[in-house]
C-alpha positions as CSV (number, residue, x, y, z in Angstrom):
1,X,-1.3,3.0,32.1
2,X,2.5,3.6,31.6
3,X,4.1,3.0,28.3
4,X,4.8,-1.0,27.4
5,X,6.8,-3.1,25.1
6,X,4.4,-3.4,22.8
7,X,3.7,0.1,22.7
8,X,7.3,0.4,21.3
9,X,6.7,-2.5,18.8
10,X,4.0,-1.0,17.4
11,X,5.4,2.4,17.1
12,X,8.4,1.3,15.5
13,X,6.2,-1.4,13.1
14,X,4.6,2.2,11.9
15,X,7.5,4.1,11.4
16,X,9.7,1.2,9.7
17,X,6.1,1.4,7.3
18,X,6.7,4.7,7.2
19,X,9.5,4.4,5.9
20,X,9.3,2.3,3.0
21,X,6.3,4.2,2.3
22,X,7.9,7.6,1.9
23,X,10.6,6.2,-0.5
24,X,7.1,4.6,-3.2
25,X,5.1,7.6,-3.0
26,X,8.4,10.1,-3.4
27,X,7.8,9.1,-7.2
28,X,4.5,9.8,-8.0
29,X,4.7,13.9,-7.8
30,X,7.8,13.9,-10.3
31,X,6.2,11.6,-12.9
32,X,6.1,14.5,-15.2
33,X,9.7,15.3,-15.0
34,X,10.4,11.8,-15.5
35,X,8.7,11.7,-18.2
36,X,10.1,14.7,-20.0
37,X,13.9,13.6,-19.1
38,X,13.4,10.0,-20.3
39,X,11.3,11.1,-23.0
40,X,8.8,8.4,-22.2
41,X,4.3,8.4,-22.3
42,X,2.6,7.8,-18.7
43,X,1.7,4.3,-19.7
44,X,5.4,3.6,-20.0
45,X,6.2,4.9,-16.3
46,X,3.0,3.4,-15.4
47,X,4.8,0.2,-16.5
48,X,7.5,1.0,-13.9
49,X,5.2,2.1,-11.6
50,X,3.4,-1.6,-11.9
51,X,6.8,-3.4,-11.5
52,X,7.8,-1.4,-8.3
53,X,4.0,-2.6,-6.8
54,X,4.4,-6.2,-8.2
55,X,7.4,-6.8,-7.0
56,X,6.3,-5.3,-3.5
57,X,3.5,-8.0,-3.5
58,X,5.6,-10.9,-4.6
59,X,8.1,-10.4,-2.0
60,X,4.9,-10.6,0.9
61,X,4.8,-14.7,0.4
62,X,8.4,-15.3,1.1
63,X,9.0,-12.8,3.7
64,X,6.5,-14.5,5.5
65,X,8.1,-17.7,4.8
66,X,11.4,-16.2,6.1
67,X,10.4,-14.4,9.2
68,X,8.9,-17.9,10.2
69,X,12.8,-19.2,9.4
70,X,14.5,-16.2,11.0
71,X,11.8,-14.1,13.3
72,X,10.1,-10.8,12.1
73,X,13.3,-8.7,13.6
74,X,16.3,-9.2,10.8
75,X,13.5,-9.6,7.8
76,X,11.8,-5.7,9.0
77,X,15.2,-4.4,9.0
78,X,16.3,-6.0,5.5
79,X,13.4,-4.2,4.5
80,X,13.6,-0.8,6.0
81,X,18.0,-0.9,4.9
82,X,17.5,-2.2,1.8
83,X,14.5,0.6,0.9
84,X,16.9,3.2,1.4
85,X,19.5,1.7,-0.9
86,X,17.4,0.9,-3.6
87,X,16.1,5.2,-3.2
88,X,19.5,6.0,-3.7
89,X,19.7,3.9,-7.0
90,X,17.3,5.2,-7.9
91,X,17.9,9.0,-7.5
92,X,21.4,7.8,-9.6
93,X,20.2,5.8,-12.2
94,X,21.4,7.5,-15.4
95,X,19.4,5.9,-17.9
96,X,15.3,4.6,-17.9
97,X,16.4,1.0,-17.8
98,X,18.3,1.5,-14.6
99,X,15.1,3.6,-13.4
100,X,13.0,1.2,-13.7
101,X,15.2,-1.9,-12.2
102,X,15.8,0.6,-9.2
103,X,11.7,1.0,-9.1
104,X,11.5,-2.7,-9.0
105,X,14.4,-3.3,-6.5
106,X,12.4,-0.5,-4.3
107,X,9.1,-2.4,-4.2
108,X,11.0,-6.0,-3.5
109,X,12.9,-4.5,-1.1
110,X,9.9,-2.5,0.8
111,X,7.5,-5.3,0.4
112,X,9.4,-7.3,2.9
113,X,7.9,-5.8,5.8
114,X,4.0,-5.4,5.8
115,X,3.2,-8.9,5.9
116,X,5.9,-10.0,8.3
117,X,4.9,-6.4,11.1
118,X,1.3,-7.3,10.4
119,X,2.2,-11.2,11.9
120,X,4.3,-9.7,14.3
121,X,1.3,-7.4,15.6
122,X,-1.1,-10.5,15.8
123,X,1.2,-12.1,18.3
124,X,1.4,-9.3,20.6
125,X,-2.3,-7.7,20.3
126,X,-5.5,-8.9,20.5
127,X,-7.4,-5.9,19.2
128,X,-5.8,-6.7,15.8
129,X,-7.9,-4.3,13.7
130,X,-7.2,-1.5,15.7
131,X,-3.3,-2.4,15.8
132,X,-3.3,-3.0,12.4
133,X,-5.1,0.0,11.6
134,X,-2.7,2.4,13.4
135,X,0.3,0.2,11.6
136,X,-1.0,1.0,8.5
137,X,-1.8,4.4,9.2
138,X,2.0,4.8,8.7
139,X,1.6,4.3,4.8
140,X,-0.8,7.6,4.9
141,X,1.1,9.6,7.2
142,X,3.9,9.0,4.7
143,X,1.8,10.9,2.3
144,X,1.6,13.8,4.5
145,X,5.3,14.4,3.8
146,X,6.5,12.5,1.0
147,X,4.5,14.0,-2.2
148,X,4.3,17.6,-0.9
149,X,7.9,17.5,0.1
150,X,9.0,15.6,-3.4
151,X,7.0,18.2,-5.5
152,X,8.6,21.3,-3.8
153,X,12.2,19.5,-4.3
154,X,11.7,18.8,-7.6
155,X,10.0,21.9,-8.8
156,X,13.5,23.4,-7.1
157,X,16.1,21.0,-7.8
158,X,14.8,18.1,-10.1
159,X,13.5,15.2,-9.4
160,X,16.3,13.3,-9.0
161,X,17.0,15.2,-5.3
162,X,12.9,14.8,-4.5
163,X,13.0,10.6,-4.9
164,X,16.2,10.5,-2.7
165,X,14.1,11.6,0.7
166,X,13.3,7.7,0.6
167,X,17.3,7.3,1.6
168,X,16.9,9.8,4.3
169,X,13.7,8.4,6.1
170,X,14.6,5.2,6.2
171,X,18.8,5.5,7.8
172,X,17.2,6.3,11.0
173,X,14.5,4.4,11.1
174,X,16.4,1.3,10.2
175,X,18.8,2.3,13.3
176,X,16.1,3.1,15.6
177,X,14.1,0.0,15.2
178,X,18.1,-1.9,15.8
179,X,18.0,-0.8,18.2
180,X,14.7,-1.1,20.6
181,X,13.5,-4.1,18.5
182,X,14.1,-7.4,20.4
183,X,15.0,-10.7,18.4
184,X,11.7,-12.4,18.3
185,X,11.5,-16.5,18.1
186,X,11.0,-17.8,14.8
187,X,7.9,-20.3,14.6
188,X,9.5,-23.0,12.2
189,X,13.4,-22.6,12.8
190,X,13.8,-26.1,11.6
191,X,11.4,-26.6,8.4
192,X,13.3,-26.3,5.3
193,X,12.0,-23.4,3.4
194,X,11.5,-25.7,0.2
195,X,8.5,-27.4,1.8
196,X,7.3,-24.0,2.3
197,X,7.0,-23.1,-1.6
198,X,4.7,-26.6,-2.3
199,X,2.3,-25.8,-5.0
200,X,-0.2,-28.3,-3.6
201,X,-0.6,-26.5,0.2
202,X,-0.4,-23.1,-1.6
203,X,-3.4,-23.9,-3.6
204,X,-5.1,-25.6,-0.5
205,X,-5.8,-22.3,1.3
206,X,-6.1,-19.9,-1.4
207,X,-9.6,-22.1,-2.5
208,X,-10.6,-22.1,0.6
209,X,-13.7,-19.9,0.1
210,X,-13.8,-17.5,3.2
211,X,-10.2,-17.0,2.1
212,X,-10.5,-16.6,-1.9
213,X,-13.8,-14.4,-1.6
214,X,-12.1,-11.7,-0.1
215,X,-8.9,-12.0,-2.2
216,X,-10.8,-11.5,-4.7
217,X,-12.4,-8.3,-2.9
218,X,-8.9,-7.3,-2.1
219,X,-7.5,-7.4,-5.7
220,X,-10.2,-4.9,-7.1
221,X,-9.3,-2.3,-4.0
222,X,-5.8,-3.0,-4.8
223,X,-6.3,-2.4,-8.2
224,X,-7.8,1.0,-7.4
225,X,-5.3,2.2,-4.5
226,X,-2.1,1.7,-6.9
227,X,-4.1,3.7,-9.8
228,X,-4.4,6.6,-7.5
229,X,-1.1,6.3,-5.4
230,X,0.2,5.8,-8.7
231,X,-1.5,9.2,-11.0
232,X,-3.2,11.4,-8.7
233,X,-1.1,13.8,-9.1
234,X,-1.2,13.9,-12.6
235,X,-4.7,13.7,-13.1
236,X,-5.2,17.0,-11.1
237,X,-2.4,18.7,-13.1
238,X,-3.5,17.6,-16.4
239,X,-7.2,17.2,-16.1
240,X,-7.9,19.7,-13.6
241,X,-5.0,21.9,-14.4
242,X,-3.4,22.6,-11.1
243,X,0.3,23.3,-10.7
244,X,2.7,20.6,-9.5
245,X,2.7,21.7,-6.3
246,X,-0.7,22.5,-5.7
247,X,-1.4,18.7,-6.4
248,X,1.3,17.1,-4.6
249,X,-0.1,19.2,-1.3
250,X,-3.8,17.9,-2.4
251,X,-2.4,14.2,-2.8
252,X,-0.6,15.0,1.4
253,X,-3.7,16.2,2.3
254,X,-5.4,12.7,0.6
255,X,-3.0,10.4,3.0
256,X,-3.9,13.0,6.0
257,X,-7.1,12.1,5.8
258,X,-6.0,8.1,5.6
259,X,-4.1,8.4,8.6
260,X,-6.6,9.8,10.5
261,X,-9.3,7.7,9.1
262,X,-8.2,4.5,9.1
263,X,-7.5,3.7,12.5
264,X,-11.2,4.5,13.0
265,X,-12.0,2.4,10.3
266,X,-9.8,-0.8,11.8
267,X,-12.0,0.4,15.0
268,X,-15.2,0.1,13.3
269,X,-14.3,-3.2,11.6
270,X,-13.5,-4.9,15.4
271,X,-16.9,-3.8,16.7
272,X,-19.2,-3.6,14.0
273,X,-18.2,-6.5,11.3
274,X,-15.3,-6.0,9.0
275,X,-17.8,-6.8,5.5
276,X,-19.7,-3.6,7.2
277,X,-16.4,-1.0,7.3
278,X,-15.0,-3.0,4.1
279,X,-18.7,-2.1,2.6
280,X,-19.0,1.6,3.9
281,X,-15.0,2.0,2.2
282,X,-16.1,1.2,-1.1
283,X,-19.0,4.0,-1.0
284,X,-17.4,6.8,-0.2
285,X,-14.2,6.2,-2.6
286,X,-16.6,5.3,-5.3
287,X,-18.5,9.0,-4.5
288,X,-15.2,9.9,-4.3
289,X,-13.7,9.5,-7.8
290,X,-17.1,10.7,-9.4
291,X,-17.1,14.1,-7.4
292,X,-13.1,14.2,-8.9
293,X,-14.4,13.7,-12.3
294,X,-17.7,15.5,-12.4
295,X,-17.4,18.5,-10.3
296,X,-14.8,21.4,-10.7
297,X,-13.4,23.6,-7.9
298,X,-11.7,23.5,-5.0
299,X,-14.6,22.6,-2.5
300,X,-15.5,19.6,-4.5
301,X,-11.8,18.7,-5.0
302,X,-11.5,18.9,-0.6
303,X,-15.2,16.6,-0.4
304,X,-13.3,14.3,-2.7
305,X,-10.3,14.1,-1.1
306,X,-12.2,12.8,2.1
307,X,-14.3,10.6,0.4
308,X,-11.5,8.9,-1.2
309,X,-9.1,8.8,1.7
310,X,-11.6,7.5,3.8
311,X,-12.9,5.0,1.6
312,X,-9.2,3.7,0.1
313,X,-8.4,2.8,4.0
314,X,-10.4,-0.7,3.2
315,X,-7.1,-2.4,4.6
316,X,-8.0,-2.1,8.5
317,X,-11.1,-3.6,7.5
318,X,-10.7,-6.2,4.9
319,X,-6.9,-7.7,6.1
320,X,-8.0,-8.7,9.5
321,X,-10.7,-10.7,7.8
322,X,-8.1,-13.0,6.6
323,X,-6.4,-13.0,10.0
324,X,-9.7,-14.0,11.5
325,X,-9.8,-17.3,9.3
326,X,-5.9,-18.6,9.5
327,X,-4.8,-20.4,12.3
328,X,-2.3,-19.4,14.3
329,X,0.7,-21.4,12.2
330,X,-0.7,-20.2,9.1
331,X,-0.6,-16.8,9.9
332,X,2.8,-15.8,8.8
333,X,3.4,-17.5,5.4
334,X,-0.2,-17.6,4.8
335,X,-1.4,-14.3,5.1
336,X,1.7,-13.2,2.8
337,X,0.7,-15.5,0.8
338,X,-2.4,-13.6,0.5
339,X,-1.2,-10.4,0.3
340,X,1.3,-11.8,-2.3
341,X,-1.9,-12.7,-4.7
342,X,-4.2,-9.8,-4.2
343,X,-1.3,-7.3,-4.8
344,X,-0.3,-9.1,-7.6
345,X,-3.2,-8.8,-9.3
346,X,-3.6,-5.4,-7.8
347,X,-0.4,-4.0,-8.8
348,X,-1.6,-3.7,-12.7
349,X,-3.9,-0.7,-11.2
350,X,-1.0,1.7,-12.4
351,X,0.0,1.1,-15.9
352,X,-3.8,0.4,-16.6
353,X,-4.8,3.4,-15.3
354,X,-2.2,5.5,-17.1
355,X,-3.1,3.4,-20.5
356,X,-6.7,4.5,-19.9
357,X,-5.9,8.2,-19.2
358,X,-3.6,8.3,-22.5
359,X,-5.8,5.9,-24.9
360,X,-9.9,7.5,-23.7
361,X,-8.4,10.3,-21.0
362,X,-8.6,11.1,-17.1
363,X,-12.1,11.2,-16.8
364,X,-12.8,7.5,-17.7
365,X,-9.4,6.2,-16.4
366,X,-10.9,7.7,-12.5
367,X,-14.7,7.0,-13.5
368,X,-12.8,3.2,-14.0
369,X,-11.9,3.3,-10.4
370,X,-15.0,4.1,-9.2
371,X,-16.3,1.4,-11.2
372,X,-14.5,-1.2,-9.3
373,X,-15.3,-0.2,-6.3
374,X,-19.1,-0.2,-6.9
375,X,-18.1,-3.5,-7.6
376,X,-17.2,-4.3,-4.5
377,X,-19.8,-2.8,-2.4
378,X,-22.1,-5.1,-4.6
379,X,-20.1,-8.2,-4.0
380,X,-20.5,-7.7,0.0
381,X,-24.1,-7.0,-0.2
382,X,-25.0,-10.5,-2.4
383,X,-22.5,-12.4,-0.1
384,X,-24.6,-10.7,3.0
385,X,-28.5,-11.3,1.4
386,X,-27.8,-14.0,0.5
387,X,-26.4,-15.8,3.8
388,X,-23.4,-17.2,1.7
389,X,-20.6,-16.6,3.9
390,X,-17.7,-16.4,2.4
């Protein structure tokens, strides 16, 4: 079967993720040079940290809302332009107060375009756990490159040069997705965008209980991913004492493993249930974080790594859940919607887990994580026993 369309939409829906991806994770590895330039504590950049994931999530709800206006085309590349502007204020900004409104600028800017690829990719395939595993998979392969690369530059030249790789991902990206993408049709060209925003419709389908059950699931594993995209790194350099390189190659190797991974867990969550793949996530990251904490060495450290990258893949099995309830109207501001309140609530994951690493240590800031996640897994299995399907 020759190469199609939607072959190309998909591709280029991975790499534009890729892409705003690359430029979130570049600051994770250089948190400790941040820290020592600005003179700040890790709950502080954690702050930052939160912002840039807040204000990805809060920008999922009207990016919906606009590619419904517009079509997904123009709202993908505001995201995927305006990512690599906001890297390069970033890598500028001469004080902490214009670090962290370039952090928050970065996750507005970059949170334009999950919600609105993911509503593109429900219109074009019907496997959507598989497509939307292999267009999240971009996040992860991101972290192949992005931490690894950003911890050799800034060991080298400083951070400052290591953050702006975000600027030189995304330039042609942006211009390669220009220019294959077509202009797709907008489903409410005519609705003003006011009506869009009402307080009373918004509420409507978030109480809707096969849609609030797994928000609620979602906002836990949220929690958890931004802790760890957020301070992995750090954790292994100051609790297991590696060097700064060592554990930006370890946190790589982390999204390797969630590249590869989820796709087979979107896969497994078409064919087998998605409360089963969401389920068998939440074990192994849980296992995951306690091997971190409990075990030394590097053997335990590479187990962990496999567990937890596996497991923090939940998105190919817990997001087309909500696709699988909204109609096909609802899909775009809806599920944005969605994403906008899960990653909300999600987003506080980073400066909690640097306040509990500085106020009670690394050990019960990650033991935390697993916490939540056992959470989870415990959640799905009443909901299941119990026939209560939500």
């Amino acid at each position: 079967m020759g190469w199609r369309y939607r072959d190309t939409v998909l591709a280029l829906c991975t790499l534009a993720f890729f892409a705003t991806m690359v430029a979130r994770l570049a600051i994770s590895p250089v948190v400790p040079a941040v820290t020592d330039e600005f003179a700040v504590s890790n709950t502080v950049v954690g702050i930052a940290l939160s912002g840039l994931w807040l204000f990805y999530f809060l920008t999922q709800f009207p990016s919906g809302i606009l590619a419904d206006r517009y079509g997904e085309r123009p709202v993908i590349l505001l995201a995927v332009g305006g990512t690599g502007i906001a890297a390069l204020a970033l890598a500028l900004s001469p004080g902490f107060v214009v670090f962290v409104g370039s952090t928050f600028a970065l996750g507005a800017l970059a949170g334009l375009h999950y919600s609105v690829a993911t509503t593109l990719l429900t219109r074009t395939y019907d496997d959507i756990g598989t497509a939307i595993g292999i267009h999240s998979s971009g996040g992860p392969a991101a972290g192949l490159i992005a931490p690894a690369l950003a911890a050799w530059i800034g060991v080298r030249y400083g951070w400052r040069p290591a953050v702006l790789i975000g600027t030189v991902v995304a330039i042609p990206i942006f211009a390669l997705f220009a220019w294959r993408i077509r202009p797709t049709e907008p489903r409410r060209p005519d609705q003003p965008m006011s009506e869009r925003f009402e307080l009373a419709s918004a509420l409507e389908l978030l109480s809707r209980p096969r849609v609030a059950f797994p928000i609620a699931l979602a906002i836990a594993a949220a929690f958890v991913w931004q802790g760890t995209a957020s301070f992995l790194p750090t954790f292994l350099v100051e609790y297991r004492g590696h060097s700064t390189t060592l554990a930006g190659v370890v946190f790589s190797a982390y999204f390797v493993v969630q590249a590869i991974t989820q796709v087979g867990v979107g896969a497994v969550s078409d064919r087998y249930g998605r409360d089963f793949a969401t389920a068998g996530c939440m074990v192994l990251a849980s296992a995951g974080f306690i091997l971190l904490v409990a075990v030394p060495g590097p053997v335990a450290v590479a187990t962990a790594v496999l567990l937890v990258g596996t497991g923090l893949g939940w998105g190919a099995a817990l997001l087309p859940r909500f696709m699988d309830v909204l109609s096909d109207t609802e899909r775009g501001a809806g599920f944005g919607l969605v994403r906008t309140v899960y990653g909300v609530v999600g987003s506080v994951g980073s400066v909690a887990t640097g306040l509990f690493a500085d106020l009670f240590g690394w050990a019960v800031s990650f033991s935390v994580l697993a916490a939540l996640l056992a959470l989870v897994f415990v959640a799905l299995v009443v909901n299941a026993a119990f026939s209560l399907e939500y």
